[in-house]
N, C-alpha and C positions, 0 to 999 in steps of 0.2 A: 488162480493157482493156490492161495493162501487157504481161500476160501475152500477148495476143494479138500485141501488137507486137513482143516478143522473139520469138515463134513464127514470125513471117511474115519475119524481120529472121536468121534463127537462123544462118543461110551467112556475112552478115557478120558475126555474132558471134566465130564459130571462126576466121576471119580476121583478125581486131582480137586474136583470144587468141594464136593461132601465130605470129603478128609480135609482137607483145608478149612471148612468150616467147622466141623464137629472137631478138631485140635483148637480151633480158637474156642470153641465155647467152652470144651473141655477142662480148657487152662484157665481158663477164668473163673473156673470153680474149681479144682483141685489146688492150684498156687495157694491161691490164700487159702485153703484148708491146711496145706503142707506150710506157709508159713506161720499161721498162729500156732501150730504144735511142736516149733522148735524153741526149746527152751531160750527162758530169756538171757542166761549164765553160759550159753552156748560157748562162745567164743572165748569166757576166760576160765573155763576147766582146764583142768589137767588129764591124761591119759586117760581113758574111760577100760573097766579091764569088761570082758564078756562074762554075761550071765550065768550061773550054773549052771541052767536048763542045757544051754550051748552048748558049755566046757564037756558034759555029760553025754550028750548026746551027739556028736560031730559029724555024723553022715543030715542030719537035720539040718547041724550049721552051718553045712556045705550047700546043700538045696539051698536056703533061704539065701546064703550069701551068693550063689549064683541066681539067682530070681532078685535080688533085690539090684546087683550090679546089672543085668540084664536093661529092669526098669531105669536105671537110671545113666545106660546110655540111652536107651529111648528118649527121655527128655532132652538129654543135652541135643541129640540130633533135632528135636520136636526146637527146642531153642535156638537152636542154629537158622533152623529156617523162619521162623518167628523175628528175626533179624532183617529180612527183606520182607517176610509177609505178616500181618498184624497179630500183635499179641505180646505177650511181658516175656522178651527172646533171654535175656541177660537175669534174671530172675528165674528162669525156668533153665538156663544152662546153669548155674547155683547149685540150684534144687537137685540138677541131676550129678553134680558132682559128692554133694550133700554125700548121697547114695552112692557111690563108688567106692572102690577100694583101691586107693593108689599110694604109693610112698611120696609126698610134700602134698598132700590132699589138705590137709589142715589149714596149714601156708598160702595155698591158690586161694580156699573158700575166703581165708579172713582178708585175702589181698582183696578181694571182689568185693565182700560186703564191708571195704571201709573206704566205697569210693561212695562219697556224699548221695549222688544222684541215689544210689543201691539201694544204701539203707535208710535214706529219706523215703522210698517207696516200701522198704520191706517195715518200717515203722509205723507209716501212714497206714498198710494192711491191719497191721496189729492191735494200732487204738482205736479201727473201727472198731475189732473184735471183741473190747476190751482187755487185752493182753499187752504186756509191761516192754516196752519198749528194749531191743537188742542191746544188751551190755558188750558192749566191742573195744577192745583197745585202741587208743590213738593212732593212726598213721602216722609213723616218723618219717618224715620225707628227705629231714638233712639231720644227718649223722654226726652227732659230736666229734671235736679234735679232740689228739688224744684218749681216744676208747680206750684204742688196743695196747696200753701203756700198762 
């Protein structure tokens, strides 16, 4: 019975396999390109304001920033399944939030990359490349008494 329905199904199988393998190869050369070109200051800048080119041009800014959020739910979906099927799932959902545009976007990314495991691998990428290691803020985990004083 199983068998019958892998046999009658067999086209989408090979389909679901060659996407599933060309996303792992694919990630495994684009991650580490996308992480050695994030600045090493990333995390402790301040507001970034847009380009003139951008501010000038705003039917542009529009395209790109729908092509660029576009791509970067594609990752995080590509990351999500990367989760059950092989490949750097938690690193590649990063990357695609990286590229999104959402209000606490800032907040998520650095909650993600200052979990040890993260950024022990997004570092590891980096000094193969020779590029300077993620300057990241401390996780505060316990909160002083008396702050809000």
């Amino acid at each position: 019975m199983i068998f019958e329905w892998v046999h009658i199904h067999k086209i989408a199988f090979w389909w679901i396999g060659t996407l599933s393998i060309a996303t792992f190869v694919g990630t495994l050369i684009i991650i580490p390109i996308l992480i050695v070109r994030i600045p090493a200051d990333y995390f402790k800048r301040k507001k970034q304001k847009p380009d003139h080119f951008y501010r000038r041009y705003s039917s542009i800014r529009i395209l790109v920033l729908a092509l660029k959020n576009l791509l970067g739910l594609t990752f995080i979906i590509a990351g999500l399944a990367m989760l059950v099927l092989p490949g750097q799932g938690i690193i590649t959902i990063l990357i695609g939030i990286m590229m999104l545009n959402f209000p606490g976007k800032f907040a998520l990314q650095l909650r993600i990359v200052q979990q040890p495991t993260v950024l022990g691998a997004i570092n590891w990428i980096r000094m193969k490349a020779n590029q300077p290691v993620l300057e990241v803020p401390k996780l505060n985990l316990i909160k002083e008494r008396g702050q809000g004083k």
